[in-house]
N, C-alpha and C positions, 0 to 999 in steps of 0.2 A: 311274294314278299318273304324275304328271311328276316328277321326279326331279331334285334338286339340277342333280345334278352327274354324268353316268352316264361313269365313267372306262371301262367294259368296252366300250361302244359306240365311246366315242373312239378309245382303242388297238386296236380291229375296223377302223377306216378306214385303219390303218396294213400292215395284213399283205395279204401274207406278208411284207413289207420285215421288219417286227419281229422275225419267229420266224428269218429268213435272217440279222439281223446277229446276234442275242442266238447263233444254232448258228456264224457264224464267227467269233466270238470263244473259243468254247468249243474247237472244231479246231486254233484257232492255238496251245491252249496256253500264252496268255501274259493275265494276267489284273488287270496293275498295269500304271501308266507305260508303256504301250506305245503301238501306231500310231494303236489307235482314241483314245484321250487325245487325244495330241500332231495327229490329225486335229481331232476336234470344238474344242480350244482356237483352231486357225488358223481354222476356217470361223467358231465365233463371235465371235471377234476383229472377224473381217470382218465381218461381221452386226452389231455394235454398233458398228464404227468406232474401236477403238482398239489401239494398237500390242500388246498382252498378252489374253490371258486366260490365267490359274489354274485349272484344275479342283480344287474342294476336293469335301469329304465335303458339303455342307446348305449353304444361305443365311447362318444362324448364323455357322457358321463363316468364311465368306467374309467376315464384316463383322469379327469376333474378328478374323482374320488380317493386314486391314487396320488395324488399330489397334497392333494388338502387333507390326507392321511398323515402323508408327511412331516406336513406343515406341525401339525396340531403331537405328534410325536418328540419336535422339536428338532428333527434333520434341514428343515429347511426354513426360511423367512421371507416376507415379503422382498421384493428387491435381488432376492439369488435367480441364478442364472442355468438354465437348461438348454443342453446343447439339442438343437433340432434339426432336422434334413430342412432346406429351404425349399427342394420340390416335394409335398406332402399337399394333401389334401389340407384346408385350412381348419378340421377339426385338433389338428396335433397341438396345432401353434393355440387355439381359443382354448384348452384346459390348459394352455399353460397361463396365458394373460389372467385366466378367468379369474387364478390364483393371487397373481399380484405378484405372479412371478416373472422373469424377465428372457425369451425363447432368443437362445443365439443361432444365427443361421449357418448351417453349414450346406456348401454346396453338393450334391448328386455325381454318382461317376455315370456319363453318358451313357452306356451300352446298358446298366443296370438298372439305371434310375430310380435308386437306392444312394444315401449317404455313401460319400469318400469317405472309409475308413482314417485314411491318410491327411486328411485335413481336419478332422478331429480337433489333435492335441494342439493344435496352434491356436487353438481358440478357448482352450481353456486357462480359466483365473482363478484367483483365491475366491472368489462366490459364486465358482461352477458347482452345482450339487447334484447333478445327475444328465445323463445320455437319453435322449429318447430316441430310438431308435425305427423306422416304421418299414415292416413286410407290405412294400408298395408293390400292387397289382398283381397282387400273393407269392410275390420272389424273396425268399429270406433275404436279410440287411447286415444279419451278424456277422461279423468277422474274428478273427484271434486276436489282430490288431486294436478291435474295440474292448474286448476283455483286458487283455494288459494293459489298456488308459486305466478303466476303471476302477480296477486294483491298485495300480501305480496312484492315480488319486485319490484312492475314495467315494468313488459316485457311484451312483445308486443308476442302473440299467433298466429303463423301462420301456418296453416293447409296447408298440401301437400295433396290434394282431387284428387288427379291425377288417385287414383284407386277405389274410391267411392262413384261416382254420385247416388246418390237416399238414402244413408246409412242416417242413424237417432243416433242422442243421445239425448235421453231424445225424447222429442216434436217438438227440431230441425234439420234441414239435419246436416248434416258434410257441413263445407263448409262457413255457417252462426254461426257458433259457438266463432271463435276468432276475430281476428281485421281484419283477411285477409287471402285469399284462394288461392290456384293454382290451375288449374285443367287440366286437360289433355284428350283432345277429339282423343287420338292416333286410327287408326281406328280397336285394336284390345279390346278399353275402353267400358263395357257397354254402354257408350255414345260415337260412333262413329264417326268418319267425314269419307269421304275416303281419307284422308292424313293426317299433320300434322296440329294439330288443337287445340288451346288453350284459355283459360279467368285467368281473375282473379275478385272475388268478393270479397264486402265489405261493408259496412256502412259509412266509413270513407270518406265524403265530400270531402274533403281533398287530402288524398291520392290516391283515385279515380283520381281528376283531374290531379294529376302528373305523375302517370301509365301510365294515356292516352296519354299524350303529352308527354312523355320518349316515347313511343313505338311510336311516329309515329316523329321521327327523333327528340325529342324533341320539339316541335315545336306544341302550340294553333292554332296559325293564321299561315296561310302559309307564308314561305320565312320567319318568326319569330322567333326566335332558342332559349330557355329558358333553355336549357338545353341539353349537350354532348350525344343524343337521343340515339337510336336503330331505326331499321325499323322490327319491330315485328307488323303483324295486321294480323285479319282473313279475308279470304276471302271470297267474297260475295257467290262460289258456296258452299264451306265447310257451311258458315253461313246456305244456303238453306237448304242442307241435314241435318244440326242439329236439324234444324225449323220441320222437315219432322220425325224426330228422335222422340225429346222431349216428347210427348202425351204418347209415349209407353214404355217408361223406367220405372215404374215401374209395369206394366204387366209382361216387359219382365223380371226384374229383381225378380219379383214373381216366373215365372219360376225356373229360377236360384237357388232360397229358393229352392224348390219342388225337382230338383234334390239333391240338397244339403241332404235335410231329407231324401233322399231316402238312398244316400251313410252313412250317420251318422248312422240310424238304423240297416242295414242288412252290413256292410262291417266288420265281423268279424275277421277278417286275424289277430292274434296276433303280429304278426312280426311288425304292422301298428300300428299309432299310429293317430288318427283323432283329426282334428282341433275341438277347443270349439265351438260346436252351441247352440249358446246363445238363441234361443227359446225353446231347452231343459234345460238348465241350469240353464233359469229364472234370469239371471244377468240383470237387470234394466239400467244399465249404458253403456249397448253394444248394435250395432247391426251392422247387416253385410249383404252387396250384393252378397259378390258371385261372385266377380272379378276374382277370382280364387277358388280351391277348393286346398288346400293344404294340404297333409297328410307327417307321418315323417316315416323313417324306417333305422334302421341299415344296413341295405342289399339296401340300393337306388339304387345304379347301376344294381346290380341284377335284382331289381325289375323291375327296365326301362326296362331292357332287355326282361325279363318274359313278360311282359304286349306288347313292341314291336312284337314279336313275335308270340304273339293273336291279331295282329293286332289293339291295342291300342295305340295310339299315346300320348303321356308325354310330358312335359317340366318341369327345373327345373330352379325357381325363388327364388335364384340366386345363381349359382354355386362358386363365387369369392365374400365373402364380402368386402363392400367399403375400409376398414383398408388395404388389404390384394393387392389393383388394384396397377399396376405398375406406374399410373398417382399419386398417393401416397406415394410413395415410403416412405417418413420419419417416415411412420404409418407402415408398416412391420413389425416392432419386437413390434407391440404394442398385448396385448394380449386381447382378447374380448369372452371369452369361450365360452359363452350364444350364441353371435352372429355364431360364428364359427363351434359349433354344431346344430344349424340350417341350415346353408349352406351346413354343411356336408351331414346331412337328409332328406332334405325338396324333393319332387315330387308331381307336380300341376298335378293332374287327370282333363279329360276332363270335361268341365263345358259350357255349351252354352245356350242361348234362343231357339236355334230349336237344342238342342241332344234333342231326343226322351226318354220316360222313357224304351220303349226297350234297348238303348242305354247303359243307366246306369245300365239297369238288366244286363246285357252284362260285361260293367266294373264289378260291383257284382262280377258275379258269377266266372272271372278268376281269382282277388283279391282272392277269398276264396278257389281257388284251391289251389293258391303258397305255 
């Protein structure tokens, strides 16, 4: 069997480092807001390039947090409107509802499946207050075309990095690029925790400070309440294992590339249709980890089955686009074609820090049989 996604082999490459921070965290007796936090927040600050990070509780939250920062700053109001990709995982769209804010849909360019830059500005109104934008399946999203809406209106650029820690535009990560980031240390995320685990980063002095005191009941000084809080925070062993993590994310995400080129060059199966790898394409404006490897096919179900059956394991990211969830209901008859026939096609091939290039020869060569 090849295996999605073999989390127990990944986190085996990490020890003893694992089991030494996860027991002196435990020793020190101190298991909130402490060193290992206030540590992993500075080194990934450093790591993405911006003045903050926030350790919250999950990715979710990290995007909630930024929102309802907003809110509470007075850039935004119940009732304003946020442009969002309609093919996203449906964590993008729920920190925006969760606000009371209103998520406009914009549809995905097919080959990237990533937001159309280009259909952007048609959608924006006088109670657009910001861009979300999401590094889907760890391929950067930004364009230059999204930077000049922004400016040209005014809105506030927030990157949903939830699926690509280490990914570059231009010279800098994802993540550091807009006003404000979410990220997601889910433990299935090239940057793992072994639970739920989240940040948010930024520049913004500012909004920094209100994140942090939002996520930890509202509240700077204790028993001081500045605001209708949450209790979102990371914890110190998650923190640990992240600290224990970070050095090697882009090694392991080098990997990642390397199978990648290996499936993009030799997976000739017609029926398949392979994602843009932008180190062949020589597109300047892109780059990608490797969060997933996502190919398309008219026969997907087929294929699943085909590939099941060779003992390759699949997953499909995402089988129900966000318009389409029953939590949406008033979006139902809405029509999103682009996004729809992505959903319809899409099957994420195995992709991991330790598959083997055996492994991938393996995928290969039953892909070329079908």
């Amino acid at each position: 069997m090849i295996p999605f996604l073999d989390l127990k082999k990944i986190n085996d490459t990490f020890e003893p480092e694992l089991t030494k921070s996860i027991s002196r965290v435990i020793s020190s007796g101190w298991y909130l807001l402490g060193n290992e936090v206030t540590s992993f927040e500075t080194e990934y600050a450093s790591y993405i390039g911006t003045n903050h990070c926030i350790g919250v509780a999950n990715g979710l939250d990290a995007l909630r947090l930024i929102l309802r920062a907003y809110i509470e700053l007075g850039f935004m109001k119940t009732g304003d409107e946020i442009i969002v990709p309609s093919n996203t995982y449906i964590a993008s769209i729920l920190a925006i509802t969760d606000n009371l804010l209103v998520p406009v849909l914009v549809e995905p360019e097919i080959n990237s499946f990533n937001i159309d830059p280009f259909k952007i500005e048609e959608k924006i109104t006088d109670r657009t207050r910001a861009v979300m934008i999401v590094h889907l399946y760890g391929q950067n999203s930004m364009h230059p075309e999204i930077h000049r809406m922004t400016k040209k209106y005014n809105l506030k650029l927030i990157e949903d990095n939830a699926q690509a820690q280490g990914c570059f535009y231009g010279k800098a990560r994802t993540g550091s690029i807009g006003d404000a980031a979410g990220h997601s240390f889910y433990p299935g995320k090239n940057l793992g925790a072994l639970g739920d685990a989240g940040a948010v980063t930024t520049d913004n002095d500012e909004l920094a400070d209100v994140i942090r005191a939002i996520a930890n009941y509202g509240s700077k000084v204790k028993y001081q309440n500045l605001y209708r809080g949450l209790n979102s925070r990371l914890d110190e062993i998650q923190a640990a294992i992240l600290r224990v993590k970070l050095p090697h994310l882009d090694k392991q995400n080098q990997h990642r590339s390397e199978i990648a080129r290996r499936y993009c060059t030799n997976i000739k199966n017609k029926k398949i249709i392979l994602p843009i790898y932008n180190d062949l394409v020589g597109d300047n404006f892109n780059s990608q980890v490797w969060h997933l490897f996502v190919i398309r096919s008219l026969e997907r179900n087929q294929l699943q089955q085909f590939l099941a059956g060779n003992d390759i394991q699949t997953l499909i990211h995402y089988p129900i686009p966000p318009h389409k969830q029953v939590a949406y209901q008033e979006w139902n008859a809405l029509s999103f074609p682009i996004t729809e026939q992505i959903h319809n096609e899409v099957l994420s091939l195995p992709i991991s820090p330790v598959m083997t290039f055996e492994e991938a020869n393996r995928v290969i060569e039953i892909l070329n049989q079908n």
